[in-house]
C-alpha positions in Angstrom: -101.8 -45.5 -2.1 -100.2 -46.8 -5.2 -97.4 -49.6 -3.2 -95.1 -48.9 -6.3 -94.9 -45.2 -6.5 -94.6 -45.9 -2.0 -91.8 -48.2 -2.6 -90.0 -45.9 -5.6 -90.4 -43.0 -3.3 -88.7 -45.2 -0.1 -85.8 -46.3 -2.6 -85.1 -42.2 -3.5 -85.3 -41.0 -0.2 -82.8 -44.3 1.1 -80.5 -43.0 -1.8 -80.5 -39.2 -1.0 -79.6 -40.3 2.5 -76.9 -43.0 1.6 -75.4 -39.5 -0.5 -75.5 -37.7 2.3 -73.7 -39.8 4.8 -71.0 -40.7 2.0 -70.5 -36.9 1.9 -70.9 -36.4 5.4 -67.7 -39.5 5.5 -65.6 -37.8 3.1 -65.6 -34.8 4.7 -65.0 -36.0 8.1 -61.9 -37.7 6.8 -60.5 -34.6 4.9 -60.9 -32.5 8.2 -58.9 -35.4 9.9 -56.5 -35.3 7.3 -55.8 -32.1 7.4 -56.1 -32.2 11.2 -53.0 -34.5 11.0 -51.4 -31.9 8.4 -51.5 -29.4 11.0 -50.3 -31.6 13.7 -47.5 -32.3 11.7 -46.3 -29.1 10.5 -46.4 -27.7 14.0 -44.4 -30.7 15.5 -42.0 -29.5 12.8 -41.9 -26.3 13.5 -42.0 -26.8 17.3 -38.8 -29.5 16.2 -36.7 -26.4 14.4 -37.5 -24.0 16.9 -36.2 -26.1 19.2 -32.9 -26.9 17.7 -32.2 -23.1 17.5 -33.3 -22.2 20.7 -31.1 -24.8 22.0 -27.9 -23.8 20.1 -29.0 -20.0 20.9 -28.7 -21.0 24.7 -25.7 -22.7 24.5 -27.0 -26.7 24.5 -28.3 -26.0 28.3 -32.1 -27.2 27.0 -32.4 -31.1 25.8 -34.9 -31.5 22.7 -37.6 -34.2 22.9 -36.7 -37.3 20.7 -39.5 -37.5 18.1 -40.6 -40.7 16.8 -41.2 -39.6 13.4 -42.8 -43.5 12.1 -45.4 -43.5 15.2 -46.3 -40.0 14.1 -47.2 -40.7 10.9 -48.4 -44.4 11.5 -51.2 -42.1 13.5 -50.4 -42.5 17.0 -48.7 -40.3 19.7 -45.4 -39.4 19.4 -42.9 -41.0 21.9 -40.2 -39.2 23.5 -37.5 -40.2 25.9 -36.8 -38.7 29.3 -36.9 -34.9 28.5 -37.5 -31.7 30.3 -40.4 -31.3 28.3 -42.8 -33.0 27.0 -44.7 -32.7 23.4 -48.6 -33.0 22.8 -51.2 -31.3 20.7 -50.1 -28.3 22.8 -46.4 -28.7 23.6 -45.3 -27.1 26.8 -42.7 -24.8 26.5 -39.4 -24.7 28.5 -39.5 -22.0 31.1 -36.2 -20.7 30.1 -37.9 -16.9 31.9 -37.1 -19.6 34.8 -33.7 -20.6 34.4 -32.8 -17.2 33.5 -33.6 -15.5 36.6 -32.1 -18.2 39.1 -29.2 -17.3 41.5 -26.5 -18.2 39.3 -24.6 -15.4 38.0 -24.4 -15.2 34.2 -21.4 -15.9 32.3 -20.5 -12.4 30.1 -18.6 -12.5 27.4 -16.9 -8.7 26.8 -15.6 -8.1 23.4 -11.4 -7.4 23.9 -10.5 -3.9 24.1 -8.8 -2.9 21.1 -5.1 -1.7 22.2 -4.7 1.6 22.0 -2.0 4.3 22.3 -1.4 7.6 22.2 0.0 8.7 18.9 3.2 9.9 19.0 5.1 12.8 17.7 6.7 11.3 13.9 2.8 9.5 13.8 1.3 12.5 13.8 3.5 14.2 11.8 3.5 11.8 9.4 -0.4 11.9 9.3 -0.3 15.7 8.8 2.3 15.3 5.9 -0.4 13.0 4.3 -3.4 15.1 4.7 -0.9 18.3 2.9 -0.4 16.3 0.2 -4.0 14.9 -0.4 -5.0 19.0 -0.7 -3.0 19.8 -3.5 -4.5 19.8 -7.0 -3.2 16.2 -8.6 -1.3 19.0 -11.6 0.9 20.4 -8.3 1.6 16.9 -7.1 3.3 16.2 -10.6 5.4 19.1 -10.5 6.5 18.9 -7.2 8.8 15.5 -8.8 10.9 17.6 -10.7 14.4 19.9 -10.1 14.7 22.0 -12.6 16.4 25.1 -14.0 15.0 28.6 -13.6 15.8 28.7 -17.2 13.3 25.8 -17.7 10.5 27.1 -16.3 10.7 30.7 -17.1 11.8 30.5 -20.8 14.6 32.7 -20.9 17.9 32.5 -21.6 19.7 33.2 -18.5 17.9 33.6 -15.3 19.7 35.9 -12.8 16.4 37.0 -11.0 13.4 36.3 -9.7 10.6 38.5 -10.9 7.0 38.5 -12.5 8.1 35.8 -15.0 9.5 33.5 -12.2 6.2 34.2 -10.0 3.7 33.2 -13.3 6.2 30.2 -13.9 6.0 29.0 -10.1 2.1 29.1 -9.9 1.9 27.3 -13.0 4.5 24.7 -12.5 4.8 24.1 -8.4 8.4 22.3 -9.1 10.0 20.5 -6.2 12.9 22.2 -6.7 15.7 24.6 -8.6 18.7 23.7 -9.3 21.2 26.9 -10.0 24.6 26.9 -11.4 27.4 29.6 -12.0 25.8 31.2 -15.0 23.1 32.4 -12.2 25.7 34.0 -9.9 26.7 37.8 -10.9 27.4 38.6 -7.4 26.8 37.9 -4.0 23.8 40.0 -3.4 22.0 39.1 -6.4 22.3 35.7 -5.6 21.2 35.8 -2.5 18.1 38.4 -3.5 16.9 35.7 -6.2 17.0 32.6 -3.8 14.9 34.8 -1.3 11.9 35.7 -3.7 11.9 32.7 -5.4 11.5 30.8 -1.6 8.9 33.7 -0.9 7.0 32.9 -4.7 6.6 29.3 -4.6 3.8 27.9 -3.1 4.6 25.2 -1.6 8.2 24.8 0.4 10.9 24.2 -2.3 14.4 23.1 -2.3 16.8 25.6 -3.7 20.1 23.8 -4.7 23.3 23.5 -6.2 25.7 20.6 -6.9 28.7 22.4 -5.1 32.1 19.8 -4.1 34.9 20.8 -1.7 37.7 22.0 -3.8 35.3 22.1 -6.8 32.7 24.7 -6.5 32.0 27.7 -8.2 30.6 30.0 -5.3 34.0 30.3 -3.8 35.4 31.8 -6.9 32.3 33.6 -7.6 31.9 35.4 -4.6 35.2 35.3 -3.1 34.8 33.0 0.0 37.1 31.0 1.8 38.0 27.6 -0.3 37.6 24.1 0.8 40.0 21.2 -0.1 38.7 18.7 -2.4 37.6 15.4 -0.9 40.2 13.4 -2.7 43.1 15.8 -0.5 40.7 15.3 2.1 41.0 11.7 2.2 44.8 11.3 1.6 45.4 13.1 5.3 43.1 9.8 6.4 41.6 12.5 9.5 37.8 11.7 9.4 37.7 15.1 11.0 39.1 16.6 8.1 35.9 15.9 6.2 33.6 17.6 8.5 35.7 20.8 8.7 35.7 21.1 5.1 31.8 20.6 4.4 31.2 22.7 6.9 33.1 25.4 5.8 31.1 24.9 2.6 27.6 24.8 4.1 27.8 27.5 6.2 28.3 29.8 3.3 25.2 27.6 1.3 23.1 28.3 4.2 23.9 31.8 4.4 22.9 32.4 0.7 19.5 30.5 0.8 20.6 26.9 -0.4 18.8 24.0 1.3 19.9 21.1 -0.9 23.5 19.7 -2.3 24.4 17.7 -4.6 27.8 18.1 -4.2 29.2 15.1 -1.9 30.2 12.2 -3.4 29.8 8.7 -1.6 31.6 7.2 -4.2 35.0 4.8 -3.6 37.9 5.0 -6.0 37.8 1.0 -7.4 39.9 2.2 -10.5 42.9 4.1 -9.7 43.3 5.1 -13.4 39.5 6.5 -13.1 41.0 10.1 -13.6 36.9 12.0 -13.2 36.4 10.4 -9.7 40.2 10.7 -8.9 39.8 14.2 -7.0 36.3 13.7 -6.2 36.0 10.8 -3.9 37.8 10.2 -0.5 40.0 7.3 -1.8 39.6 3.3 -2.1 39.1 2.3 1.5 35.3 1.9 1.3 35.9 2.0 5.9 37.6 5.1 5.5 35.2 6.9 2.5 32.6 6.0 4.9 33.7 7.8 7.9 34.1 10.8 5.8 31.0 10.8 4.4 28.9 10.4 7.2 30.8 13.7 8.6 30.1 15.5 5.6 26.7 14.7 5.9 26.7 15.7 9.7 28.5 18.8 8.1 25.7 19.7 6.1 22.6 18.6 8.4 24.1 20.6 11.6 24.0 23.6 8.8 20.3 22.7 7.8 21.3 21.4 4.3 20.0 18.3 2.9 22.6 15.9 1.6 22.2 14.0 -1.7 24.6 11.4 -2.1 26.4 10.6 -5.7 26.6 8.7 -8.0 24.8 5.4 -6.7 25.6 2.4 -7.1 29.2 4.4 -8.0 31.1 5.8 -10.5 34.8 5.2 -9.3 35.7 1.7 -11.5 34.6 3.4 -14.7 36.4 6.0 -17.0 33.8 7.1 -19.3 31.6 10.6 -18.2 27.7 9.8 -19.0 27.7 14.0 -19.7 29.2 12.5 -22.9 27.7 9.1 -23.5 26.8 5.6 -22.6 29.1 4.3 -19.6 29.6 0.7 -18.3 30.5 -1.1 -15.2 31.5 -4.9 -15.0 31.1 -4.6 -11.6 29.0 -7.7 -9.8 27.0 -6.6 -7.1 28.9 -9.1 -4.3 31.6 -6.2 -4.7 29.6 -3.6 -4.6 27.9 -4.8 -1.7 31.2 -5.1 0.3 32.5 -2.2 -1.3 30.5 0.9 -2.6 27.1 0.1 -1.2 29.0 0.2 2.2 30.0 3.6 1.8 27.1 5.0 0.6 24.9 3.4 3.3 27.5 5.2 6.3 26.0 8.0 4.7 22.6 7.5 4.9 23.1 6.2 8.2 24.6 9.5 9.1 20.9 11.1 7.7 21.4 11.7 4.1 17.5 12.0 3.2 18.5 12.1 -1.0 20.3 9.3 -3.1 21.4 10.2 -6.6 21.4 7.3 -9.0 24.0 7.0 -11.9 23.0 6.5 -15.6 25.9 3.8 -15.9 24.9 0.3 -17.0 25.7 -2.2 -14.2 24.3 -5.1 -15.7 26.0 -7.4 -12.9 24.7 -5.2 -10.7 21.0 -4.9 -11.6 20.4 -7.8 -13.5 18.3 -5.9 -16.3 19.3 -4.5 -19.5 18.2 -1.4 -17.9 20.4 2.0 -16.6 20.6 2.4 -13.2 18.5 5.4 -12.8 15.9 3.6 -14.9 16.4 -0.2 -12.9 13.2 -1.5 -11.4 15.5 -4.2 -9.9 18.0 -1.7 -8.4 15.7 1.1 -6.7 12.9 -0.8 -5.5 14.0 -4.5 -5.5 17.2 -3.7 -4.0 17.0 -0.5 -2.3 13.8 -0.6 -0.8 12.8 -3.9 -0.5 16.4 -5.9 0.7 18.2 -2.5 2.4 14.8 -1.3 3.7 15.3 2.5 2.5 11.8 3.1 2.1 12.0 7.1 3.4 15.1 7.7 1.0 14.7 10.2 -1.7 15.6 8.6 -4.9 16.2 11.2 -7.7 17.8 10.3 -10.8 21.0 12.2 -12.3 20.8 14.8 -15.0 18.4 13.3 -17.7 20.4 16.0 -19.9 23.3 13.9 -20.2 23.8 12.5 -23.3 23.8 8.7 -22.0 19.8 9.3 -21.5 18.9 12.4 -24.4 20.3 10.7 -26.9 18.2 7.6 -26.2 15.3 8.7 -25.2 12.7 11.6 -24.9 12.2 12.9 -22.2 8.7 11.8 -21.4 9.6 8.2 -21.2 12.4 8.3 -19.5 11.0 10.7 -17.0 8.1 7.6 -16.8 10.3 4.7 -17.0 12.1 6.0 -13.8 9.4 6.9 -11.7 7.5 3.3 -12.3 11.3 2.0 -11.5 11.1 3.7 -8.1 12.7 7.0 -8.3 10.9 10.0 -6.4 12.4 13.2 -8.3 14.0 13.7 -11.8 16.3 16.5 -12.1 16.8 18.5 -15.4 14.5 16.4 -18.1 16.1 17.7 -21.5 12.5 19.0 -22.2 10.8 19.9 -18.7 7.0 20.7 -20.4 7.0 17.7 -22.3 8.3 15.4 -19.4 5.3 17.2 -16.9 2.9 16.5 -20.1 4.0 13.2 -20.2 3.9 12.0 -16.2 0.7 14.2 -16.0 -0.9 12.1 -18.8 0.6 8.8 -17.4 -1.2 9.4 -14.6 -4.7 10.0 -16.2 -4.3 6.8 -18.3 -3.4 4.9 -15.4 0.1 4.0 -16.7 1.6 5.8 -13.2 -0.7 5.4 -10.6 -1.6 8.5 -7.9 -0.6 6.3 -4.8 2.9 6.1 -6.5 3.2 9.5 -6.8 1.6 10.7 -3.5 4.2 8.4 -1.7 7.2 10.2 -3.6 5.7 13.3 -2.1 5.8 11.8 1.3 8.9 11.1 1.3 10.1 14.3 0.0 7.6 16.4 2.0 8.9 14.4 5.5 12.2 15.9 4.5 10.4 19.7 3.5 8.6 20.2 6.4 11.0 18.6 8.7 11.0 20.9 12.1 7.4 22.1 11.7 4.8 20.8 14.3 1.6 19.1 13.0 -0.5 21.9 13.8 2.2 23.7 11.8 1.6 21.5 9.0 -2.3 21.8 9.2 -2.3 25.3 9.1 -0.2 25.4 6.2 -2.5 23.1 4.1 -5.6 25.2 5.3 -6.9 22.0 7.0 -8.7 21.8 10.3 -6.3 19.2 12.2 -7.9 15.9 13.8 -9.5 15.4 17.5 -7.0 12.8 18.1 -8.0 13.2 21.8 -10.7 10.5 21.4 -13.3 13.2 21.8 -14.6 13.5 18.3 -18.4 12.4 18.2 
């Protein structure tokens, strides 16, 4: 044997072998290393589980204390005195165990939530709603307006209610009609129109008329007992007095079909010269005008009439007519307050649902540059927000008087007074282009739905007064509520 070749042969195998082992080395030490890797990460996730099981169980399990610099320094962790101990294989807690010992468990019920049977004005209230959210949006903006039969049917003179009244009513589903004497030939035809008209609309309507004690025109018309005038009235200073005369009057309203007056007048004599509100109020004693009014309004109510009051915030410092033109007060609202606004609220007290707001500037009053039927500040500032009238109807005066058509068309001023808080307009100069106008307001999001849909509430509460919900239901086609608690 060739000793070289024996000892070159020696030195390659000693080589391969060295190779080997070195590999042999390295991968023992990987495998430890990531041996360790896996040690750690499931002391870490043992560690986090922990921590939540802990808080899960309200802190009644201690977690081991890890020392995280033996760990990695390659020896076993340490812990202190704990429940449980942590190895390769960490125990785990026998919280089956501890959860089926005798001690009773602590339960936690979620609090009832208070209920209570709805009661009659809730559920009414929820009916009125759910009859307002089922008309078309086009009804909903028609139902703001008192109108004319003349303005709605297009003719001259309207002295019945036929075809052309019908075909205006389902197109235009007005709130209301306001009549006057040119309407009136004679008792029966008056009382024939107001009866199909009631029977046409779709919806309930208010027929009315702006009839005063002493003042009205149905008592000439068709020959009925006259009334004194509030302003006679007042000087006998009987609070009585008042009632018997609106009564008198709204028995013969009722018996012709009228539901709504404009006639009564809340309004106290500041001005003694003031010769348009001389007759027409119950005198200067805001305690005494009051008194009367709230009878009159009893009057009316006990008769099934609605009351409007007129002409907030009051008309009896000025001399000026707005029928004519532009008409200021000086008036500051401190005297109002103790003086007018007294008298006005004895009749709302009393159950006057409707408030008729004055064109007159009042800029003591409502702080604005504005009229008062077009005052942000005055009807929602003031009379919802500080007096709390939130299920008054506010409806503005005429908008035909020439202290409002001469200034403005009647779209705006029909949208300047809703958006200021008024419910209902009565007699736009131009009724289609006032419904255009509101009706594309409402589309552009200049007036909002919800401002109109809680007009209609209010004015529907007063509509529907008397009916039951079920009543209400029916009449809206609507299924009512399981408000038994049964629904499933």
């Amino acid at each position: 044997m060739d000793d070289n070749k024996y000892y070159h042969d020696m030195d390659r195998m000693l080589s391969e072998a060295d190779l080997a082992r070195e590999r042999r080395r390295k991968l023992h030490k990987r495998n430890r290393i990531i041996a360790w890797i896996s040690f750690i990460g499931m002391i870490a996730f043992l560690f986090v589980g922990g921590f939540f099981l802990v808080k899960a169980l309200g802190g009644s399990l201690k977690l081991p204390h890890v020392d995280l610099k033996t760990m990695f320094a390659g020896s076993a962790p340490t812990q202190t005195t704990v429940s449980a101990s942590v190895s390769a294989e960490p125990e785990k807690p026998d919280i089956v165990e501890d959860l089926t010992n005798d001690e009773q468990d602590i339960v936690v019920e979620p609090a009832e939530p208070e209920t209570h049977e709805p009661t009659e004005q809730e559920l009414f209230d929820a009916a009125v709603e759910a009859y307002i959210q089922a008309m078309p949006v086009d009804d909903r903006v028609a139902g703001l307006f008192i109108v004319s039969p003349e303005q709605i049917t297009g003719v001259d003179t309207a002295v019945r209610a036929g075809e052309g009244t019908k075909a205006a009513l389902d197109k235009y589903a007005v709130g209301g009609i306001i009549y006057s004497d040119k309407n009136m030939v004679d008792s029966e035809q008056f009382k024939t129109m107001l009866s199909k008209t009631a029977e046409m609309s779709r919806y309930p309507i208010f027929l009315a008329v702006d009839e005063e004690t002493g003042h009205g025109v149905m008592a000439g018309k068709f020959k009925l007992t006259e009334t004194v005038s509030q302003g006679e009235t007042g000087k006998t200073a009987d609070p009585e007095r008042a009632y018997t005369e609106e009564n008198r009057l709204a028995m013969y309203l009722k018996e012709y079909g009228i539901n709504l007056n404009f006639g009564l007048s809340a309004d106290v004599l500041t001005d003694p010269e003031n010769a348009p509100a001389a007759d027409r109020t119950f005198g200067s004693d805001p305690a005494v005008v009051g008194q009367m009014t709230a009878l009159s309004v009893r009057a009316l109510k006990d008769n099934g009439i609605t009351a409007a009051l007129k002409f907030f915030p009051g008309e009896g410092g000025v001399t000026g007519d707005t029928s004519q033109g532009l008409v200021t007060t000086q008036r500051t609202l401190e005297e109002m307050k103790e003086c007018e606004f007294k008298s006005f609220a004895a009749g709302i007290d009393a159950g006057a649902d409707m408030l008729l707001v004055s064109h007159i500037f009042a800029p003591n009053v409502t702080s604005d540059a504005e009229q008062c039927s077009r005052s942000k500040n005055l009807l929602t500032d003031i009379l919802r927000m500080e007096y709390g009238y939130d299920d008054l109807i506010i409806i503005t005066d005429a908008l035909n008087k020439a202290a409002i058509s001469e200034y403005y068309d009647s779209a705006e001023t029909v949208i300047t007074s809703l958006k200021a808080g008024a419910d209902m307009v009565m007699l736009p100069e131009n009724f289609e282009e006032a419904y255009n106008g509101v009706s594309d307001a409402i589309k552009s999001g200049v007036v909002s739905i919800d401002r109109v849909n809680a007009s209609l509430k209010r004015i529907y509460k007063v509509k529907l007064r008397g009916k039951s919900p079920a009543e209400v239901y029916a009449m809206a086609g609507i299924t009512p509520p399981d408000v038994s608690g049964n629904n499933q």
